[in-house]
C-alpha positions in Angstrom: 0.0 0.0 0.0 2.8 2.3 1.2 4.2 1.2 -2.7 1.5 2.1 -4.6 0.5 5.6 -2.4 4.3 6.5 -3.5 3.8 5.9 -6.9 0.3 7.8 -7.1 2.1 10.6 -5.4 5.0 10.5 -8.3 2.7 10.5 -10.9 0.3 13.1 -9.8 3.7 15.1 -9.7 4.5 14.6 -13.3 1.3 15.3 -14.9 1.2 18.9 -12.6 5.2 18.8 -14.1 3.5 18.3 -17.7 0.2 21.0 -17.0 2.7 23.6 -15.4 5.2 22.6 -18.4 3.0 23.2 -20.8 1.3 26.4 -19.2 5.0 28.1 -19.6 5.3 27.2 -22.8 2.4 29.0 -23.8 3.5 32.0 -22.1 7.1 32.1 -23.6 5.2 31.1 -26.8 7.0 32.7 -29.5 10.5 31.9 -29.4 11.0 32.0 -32.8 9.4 33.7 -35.9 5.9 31.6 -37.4 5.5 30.4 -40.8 2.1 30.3 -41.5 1.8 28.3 -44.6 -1.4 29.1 -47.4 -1.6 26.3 -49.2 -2.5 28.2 -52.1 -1.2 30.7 -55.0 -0.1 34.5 -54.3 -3.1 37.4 -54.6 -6.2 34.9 -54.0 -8.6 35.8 -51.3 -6.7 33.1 -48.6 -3.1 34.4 -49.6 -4.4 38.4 -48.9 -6.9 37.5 -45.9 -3.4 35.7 -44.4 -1.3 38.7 -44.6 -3.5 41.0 -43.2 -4.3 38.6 -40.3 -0.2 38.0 -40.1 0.9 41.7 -39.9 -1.2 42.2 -37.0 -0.2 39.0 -35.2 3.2 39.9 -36.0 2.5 43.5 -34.6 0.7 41.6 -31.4 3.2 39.1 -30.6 6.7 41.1 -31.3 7.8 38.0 -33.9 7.4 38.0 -37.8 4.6 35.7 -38.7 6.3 34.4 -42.4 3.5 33.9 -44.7 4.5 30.9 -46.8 2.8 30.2 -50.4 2.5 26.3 -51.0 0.0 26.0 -53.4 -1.2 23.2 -54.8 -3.3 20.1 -55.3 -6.1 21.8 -53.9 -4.3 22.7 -50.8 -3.2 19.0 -50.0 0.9 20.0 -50.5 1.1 22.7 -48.0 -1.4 20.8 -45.6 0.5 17.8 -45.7 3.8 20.0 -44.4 1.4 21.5 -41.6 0.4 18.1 -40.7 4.2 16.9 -40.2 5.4 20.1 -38.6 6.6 20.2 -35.3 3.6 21.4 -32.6 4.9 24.0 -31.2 2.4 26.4 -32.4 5.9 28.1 -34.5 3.5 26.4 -38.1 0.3 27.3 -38.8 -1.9 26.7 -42.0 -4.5 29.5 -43.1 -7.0 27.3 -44.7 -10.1 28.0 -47.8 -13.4 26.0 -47.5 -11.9 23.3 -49.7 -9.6 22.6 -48.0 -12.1 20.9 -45.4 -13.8 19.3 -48.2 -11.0 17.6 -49.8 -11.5 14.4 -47.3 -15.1 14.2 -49.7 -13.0 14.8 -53.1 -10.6 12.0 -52.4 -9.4 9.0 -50.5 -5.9 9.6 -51.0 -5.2 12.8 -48.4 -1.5 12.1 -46.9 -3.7 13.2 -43.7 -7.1 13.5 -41.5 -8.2 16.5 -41.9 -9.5 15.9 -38.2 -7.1 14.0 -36.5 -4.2 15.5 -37.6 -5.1 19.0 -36.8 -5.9 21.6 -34.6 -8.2 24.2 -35.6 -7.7 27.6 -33.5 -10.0 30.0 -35.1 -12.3 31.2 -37.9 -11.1 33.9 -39.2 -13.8 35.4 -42.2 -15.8 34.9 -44.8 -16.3 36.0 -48.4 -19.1 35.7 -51.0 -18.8 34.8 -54.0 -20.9 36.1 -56.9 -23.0 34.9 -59.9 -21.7 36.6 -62.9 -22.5 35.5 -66.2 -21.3 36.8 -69.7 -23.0 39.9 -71.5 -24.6 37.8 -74.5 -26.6 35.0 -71.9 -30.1 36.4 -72.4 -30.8 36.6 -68.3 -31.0 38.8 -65.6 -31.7 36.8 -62.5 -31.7 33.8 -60.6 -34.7 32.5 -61.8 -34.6 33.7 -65.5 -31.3 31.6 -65.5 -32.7 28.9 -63.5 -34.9 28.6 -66.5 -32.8 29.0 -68.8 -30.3 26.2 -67.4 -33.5 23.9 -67.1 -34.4 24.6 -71.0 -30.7 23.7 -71.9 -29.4 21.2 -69.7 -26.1 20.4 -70.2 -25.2 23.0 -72.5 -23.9 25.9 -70.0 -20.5 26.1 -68.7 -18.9 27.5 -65.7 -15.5 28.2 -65.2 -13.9 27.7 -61.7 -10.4 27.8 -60.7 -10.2 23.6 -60.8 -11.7 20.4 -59.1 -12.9 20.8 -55.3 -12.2 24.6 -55.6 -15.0 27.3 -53.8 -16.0 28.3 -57.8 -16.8 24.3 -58.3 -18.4 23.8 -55.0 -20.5 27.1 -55.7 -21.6 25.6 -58.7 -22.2 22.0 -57.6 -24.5 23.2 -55.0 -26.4 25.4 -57.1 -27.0 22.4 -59.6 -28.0 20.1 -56.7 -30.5 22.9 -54.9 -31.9 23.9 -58.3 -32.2 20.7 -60.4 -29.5 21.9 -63.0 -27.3 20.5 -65.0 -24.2 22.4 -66.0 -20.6 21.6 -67.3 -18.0 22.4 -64.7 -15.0 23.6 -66.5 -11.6 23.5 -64.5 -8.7 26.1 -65.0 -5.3 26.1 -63.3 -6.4 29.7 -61.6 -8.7 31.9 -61.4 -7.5 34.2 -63.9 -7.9 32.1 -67.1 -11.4 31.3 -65.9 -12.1 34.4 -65.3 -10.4 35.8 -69.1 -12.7 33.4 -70.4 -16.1 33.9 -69.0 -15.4 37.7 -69.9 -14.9 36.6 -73.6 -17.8 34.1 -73.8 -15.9 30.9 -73.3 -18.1 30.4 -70.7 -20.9 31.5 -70.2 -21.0 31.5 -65.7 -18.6 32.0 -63.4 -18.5 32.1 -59.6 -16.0 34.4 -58.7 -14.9 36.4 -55.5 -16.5 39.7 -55.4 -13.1 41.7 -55.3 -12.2 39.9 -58.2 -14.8 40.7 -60.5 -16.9 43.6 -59.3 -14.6 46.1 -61.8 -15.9 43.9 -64.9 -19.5 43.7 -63.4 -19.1 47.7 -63.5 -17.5 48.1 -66.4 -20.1 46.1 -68.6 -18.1 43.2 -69.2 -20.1 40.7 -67.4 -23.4 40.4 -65.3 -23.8 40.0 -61.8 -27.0 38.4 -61.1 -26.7 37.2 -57.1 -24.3 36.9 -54.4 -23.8 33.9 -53.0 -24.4 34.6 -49.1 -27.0 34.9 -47.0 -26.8 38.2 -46.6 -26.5 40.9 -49.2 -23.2 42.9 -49.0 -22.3 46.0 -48.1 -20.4 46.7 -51.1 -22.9 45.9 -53.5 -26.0 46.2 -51.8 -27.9 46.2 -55.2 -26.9 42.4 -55.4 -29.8 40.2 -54.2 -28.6 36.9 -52.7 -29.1 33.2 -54.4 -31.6 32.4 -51.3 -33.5 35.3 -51.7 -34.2 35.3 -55.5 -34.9 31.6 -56.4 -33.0 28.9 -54.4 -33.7 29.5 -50.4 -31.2 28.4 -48.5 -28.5 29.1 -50.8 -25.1 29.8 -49.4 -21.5 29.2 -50.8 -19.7 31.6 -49.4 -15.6 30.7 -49.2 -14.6 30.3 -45.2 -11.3 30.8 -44.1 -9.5 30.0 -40.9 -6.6 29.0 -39.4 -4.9 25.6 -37.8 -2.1 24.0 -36.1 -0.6 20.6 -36.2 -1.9 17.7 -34.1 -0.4 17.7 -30.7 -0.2 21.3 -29.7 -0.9 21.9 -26.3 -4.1 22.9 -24.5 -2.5 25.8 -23.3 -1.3 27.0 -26.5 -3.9 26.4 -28.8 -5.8 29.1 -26.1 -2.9 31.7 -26.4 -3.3 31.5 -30.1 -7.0 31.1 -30.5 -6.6 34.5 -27.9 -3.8 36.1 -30.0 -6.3 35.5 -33.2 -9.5 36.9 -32.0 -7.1 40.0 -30.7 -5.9 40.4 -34.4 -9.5 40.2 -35.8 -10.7 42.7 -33.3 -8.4 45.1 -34.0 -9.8 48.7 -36.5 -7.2 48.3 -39.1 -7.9 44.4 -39.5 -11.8 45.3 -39.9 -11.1 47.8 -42.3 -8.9 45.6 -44.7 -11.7 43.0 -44.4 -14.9 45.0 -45.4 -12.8 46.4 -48.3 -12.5 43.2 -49.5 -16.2 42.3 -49.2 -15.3 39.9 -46.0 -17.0 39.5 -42.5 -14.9 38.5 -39.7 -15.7 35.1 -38.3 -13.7 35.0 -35.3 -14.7 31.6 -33.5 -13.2 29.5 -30.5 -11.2 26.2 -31.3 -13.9 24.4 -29.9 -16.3 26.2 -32.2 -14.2 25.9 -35.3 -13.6 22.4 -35.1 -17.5 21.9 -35.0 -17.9 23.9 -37.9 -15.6 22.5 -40.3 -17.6 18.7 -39.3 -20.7 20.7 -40.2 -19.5 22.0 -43.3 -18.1 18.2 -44.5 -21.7 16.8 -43.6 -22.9 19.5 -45.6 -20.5 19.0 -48.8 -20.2 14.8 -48.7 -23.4 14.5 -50.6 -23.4 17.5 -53.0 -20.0 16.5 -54.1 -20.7 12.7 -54.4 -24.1 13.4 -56.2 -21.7 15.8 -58.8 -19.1 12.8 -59.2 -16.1 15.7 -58.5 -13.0 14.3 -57.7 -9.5 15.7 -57.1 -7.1 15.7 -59.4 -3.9 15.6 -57.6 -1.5 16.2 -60.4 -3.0 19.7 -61.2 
């Protein structure tokens, strides 16, 4: 008895060795400058949402926060160095909405999106926008409801490739609206977006920053937004929900994780450190510019969200037979 009262004793000892242990750690936490890796190209709405959220951590915490560009396969390259990174909170990954949904695109990930993971926060969210080109004779969500209906099969849409927020956006609007369209995938938003201005395509589902100075100009028609809510910088843009398919929403999510392991204590100092950065005027100010909302969340809170948004996703995407292509 005397035994096993000495050896309960010891290890109560350690584990307040490992709580205290890892309590310090979060308050030296950083030591070093962070890389926070986006797993996709330079100027896309994750690669400018990162470095406005990084130069205020970086401001915050009195260590640069390196914003890393690893783009490709849909986000599965730089997740996969995230995932085998150290976690020590000195790697995060500033992830899109398909990232979360690549689990759903293919059974090949070098990771669990879940498992190997930490989410900290939410960070915003941005619309996206139906545009379509100047010659398609509609106006509105239901005129090209009907029109898609009397021509199934013979509209394209251009998105940026497989599993990206453009195909997802249109995926969900053929599920919710009984359509059939022809997704076609580009290697970036750019040559979609050239080609749905000169009739290549005829839809497109791009980011609102992106193509709001065509939409003005005349070279292509905006006909809803793609949240729930209008926006404030084009409040003359009903939504999908509201003008034919209610319920509607495609908006692209970003947020922000660590790898699998980090401590308790840690992940709270950087969720904190995150929701500081979001708070903060200049951070705001950056985001509505863009046409984003913040979406500051707890880890707890994030987590549950990215489960909801796979339940959401696994049978739109199944029922649209889209799968990764992991040589793109």
């Amino acid at each position: 008895m005397i035994h096993l009262k000495s050896a309960l004793r010891l290890c109560a000892a350690a584990a307040l060795t490992v709580v205290a242990g890892a309590a310090g750690a979060a308050d030296a936490f950083p030591s070093r400058p962070i890389r926070m890796l986006v797993p996709y190209g330079v100027g896309g709405n994750a690669d400018i949402m990162a470095r406005i959220v990084g130069q205020q951590l970086t401001r915050n915490l009195g260590q640069q926060v390196l914003v890393d560009n690893r783009p490709g396969a849909n986000g599965i390259i730089g997740g996969e160095l995230v995932a085998k990174a150290a976690p020590d909170g000195h790697t995060l990954l500033f992830i899109a909405n398909s990232f979360a949904t690549n689990g759903v695109l293919s059974k090949k990930l070098p990771y669990d999106i879940l498992r190997d993971f930490v989410p900290l926060s939410r960070v915003g969210s941005t619309p996206l926008i139906i545009v379509v080109s100047p010659g398609l004779p509609v106006s509105t969500t239901e005129e090209f409801i009907g029109f898609a209906r009397a021509k199934p099969g013979q509209l394209n849409y251009g998105s940026s490739g497989n599993g990206s927020p453009a195909n997802l956006a249109g995926a969900l609007l053929e599920h919710m609206a009984r359509i059939k369209l022809v997704h076609v995938p580009y290697k970036g938003t750019a040559q979609a977006t050239n080609d749905l201005l000169s009739g290549q395509v005829q839809i497109g589902f791009p980011s609102m920053t992106s193509v709001m100075p065509h939409v003005r100009a005349g070279r292509a028609k905006a006909i809803a937004i793609t949240s729930l809510q209008r926006s404030a910088l084009a409040p003359d843009i009903p939504t999908v929900a509201e003008t034919g398919v209610p319920g509607y929403e495609a908006s692209i999510w970003n947020g922000i994780l660590a790898p699998a392991g980090v401590p308790a204590p840690l992940v709270q100092r950087l969720n904190a450190e995150i929701q500081r950065a979001l708070a903060a005027p200049e951070t705001r100010e950056r985001f509505v510019a863009l046409g984003a909302d913040i979406g500051g969340s707890t880890a707890p809170e994030f987590r549950a969200y990215i489960e909801a948004e796979i339940k959401k996703w696994s049978r739109v995407l199944r029922d649209a037979g889209i799968q990764l292509d992991l040589a793109r």
